[in-house]
N, C-alpha and C positions, 0 to 999 in steps of 0.2 A: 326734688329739685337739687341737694346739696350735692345725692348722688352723680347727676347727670355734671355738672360743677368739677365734682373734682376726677371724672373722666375726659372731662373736656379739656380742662387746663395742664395736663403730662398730654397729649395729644397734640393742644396748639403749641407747648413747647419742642415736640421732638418735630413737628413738620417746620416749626422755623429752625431748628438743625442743620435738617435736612437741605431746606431754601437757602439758608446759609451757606450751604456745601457746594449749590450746583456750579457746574464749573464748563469753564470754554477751554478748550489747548491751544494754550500757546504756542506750544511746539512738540515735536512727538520724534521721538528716535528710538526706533525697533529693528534692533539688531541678531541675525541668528550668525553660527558660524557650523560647520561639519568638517570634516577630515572626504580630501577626494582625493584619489592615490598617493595618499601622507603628506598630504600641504592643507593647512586649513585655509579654507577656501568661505565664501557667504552673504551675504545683502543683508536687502532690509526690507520691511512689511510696513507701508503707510497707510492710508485709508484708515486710521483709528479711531473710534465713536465711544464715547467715555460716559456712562454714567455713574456717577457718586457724590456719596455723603458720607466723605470720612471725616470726621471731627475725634481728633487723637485724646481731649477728655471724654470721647461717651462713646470706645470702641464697641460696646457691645449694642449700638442702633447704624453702626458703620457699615456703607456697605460700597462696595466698587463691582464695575460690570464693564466688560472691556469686549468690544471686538472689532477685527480686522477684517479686513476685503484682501480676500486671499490674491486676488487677481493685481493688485497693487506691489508683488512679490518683485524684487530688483535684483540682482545681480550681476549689472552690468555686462551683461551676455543675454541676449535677446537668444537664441537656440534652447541655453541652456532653460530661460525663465519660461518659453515656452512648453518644454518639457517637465517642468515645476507642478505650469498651470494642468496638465494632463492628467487623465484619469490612474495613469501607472503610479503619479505622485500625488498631490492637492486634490485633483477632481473639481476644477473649480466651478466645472458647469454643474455638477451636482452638490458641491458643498463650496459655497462662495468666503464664507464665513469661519473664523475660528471665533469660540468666547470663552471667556473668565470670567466667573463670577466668585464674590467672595465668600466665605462662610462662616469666618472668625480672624478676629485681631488679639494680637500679644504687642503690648510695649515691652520690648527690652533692656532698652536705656537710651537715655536722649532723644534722639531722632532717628534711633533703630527698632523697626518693629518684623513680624513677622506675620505672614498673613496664610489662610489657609483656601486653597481657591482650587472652583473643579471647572478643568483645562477641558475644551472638547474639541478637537480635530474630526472631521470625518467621522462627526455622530459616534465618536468613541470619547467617553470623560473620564478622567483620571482625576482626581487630586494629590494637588501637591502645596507642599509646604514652600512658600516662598520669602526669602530675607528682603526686605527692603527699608528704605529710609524715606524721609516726609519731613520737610524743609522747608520753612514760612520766608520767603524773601524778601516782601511786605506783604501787610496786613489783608492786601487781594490775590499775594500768587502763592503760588508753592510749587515745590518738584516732587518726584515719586524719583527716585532710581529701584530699581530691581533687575535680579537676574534666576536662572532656573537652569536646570540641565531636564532633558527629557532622548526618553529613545524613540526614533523616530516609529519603530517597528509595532512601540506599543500604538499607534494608531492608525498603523499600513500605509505609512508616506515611503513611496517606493516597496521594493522588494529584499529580498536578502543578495548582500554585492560585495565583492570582494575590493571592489573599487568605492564606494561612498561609506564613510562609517558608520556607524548606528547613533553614536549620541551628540546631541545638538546641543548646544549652548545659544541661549536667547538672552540679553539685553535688553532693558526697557529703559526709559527716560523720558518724563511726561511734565511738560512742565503746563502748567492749569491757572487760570484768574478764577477767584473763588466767585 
């Protein structure tokens, strides 16, 4: 019985963590940018569905899950978004979705931390190390800023072009009611 006791109670602690954690968005800003014949040019990606339980004293039960609805892609040019959503780019009828999920946390200092997350575009994942920060504004919101550079080539968004560059720059800003 004492056994069963003190598996039970580290258990009900980390699921009220977790419960603690879950969180609605407030507001969501997902930003990429590329180089298109040397102007940088870019949108944004809405549609963002957030699963997490980050709690910055117990990084090591922390976890974040992110994904996009590719098809939600803006750039203010309906041609070009169409061409995004196409198989030569996104493929969105075959892959709707990009996710991240986390794998581990580092505090850095303050409210800078670093997080370690496998990115999957087009059923290709990579991981990458991402800097970002985690900001209590009161005691039920918080923001996330982050950012990442990726080549688009590592996951066959587009082809090889002498006109579109290869590496993206993404932006995130997620602001959450815990």
């Amino acid at each position: 019985m004492k056994r069963i006791v003190a598996l039970v109670i580290p258990l009900l602690i980390l699921v009220n963590i977790a419960l603690a954690q879950k969180v609605v968005i407030l507001k969501s800003n997902i930003k990429f940018q590329v180089k298109y014949l040397g102007v940088n040019t870019g949108g944004t990606i809405n549609g963002l569905q957030l699963n997490m339980a980050f709690a910055p004293d117990n990084l090591n039960s922390s976890t974040i899950e992110a994904i996009l609805d590719v098809k939600t892609i803006n750039t203010d040019n309906d041609l070009r978004d169409g061409h995004l959503r196409s198989d030569e780019f996104f493929d969105i009828a075959k892959y709707p979705a990009i996710t991240m999920k986390s794998i581990s946390f580092k505090h850095k200092s303050g409210d800078n931390y670093t997080g370690q997350f496998n990115l999957t575009i087009k059923d290709k994942t990579k991981v990458f190390e991402i800097p970002f920060t985690y900001t209590t504004a009161t005691a039920n919101t918080a923001t996330f800023k982050g950012g990442l550079k990726l080549n688009r080539l590592d996951f066959g968004i587009g082809g090889s072009s002498m006109v579109v560059g290869n590496e993206v720059s993404v932006s995130i800003e997620v602001d959450v009611a815990k």
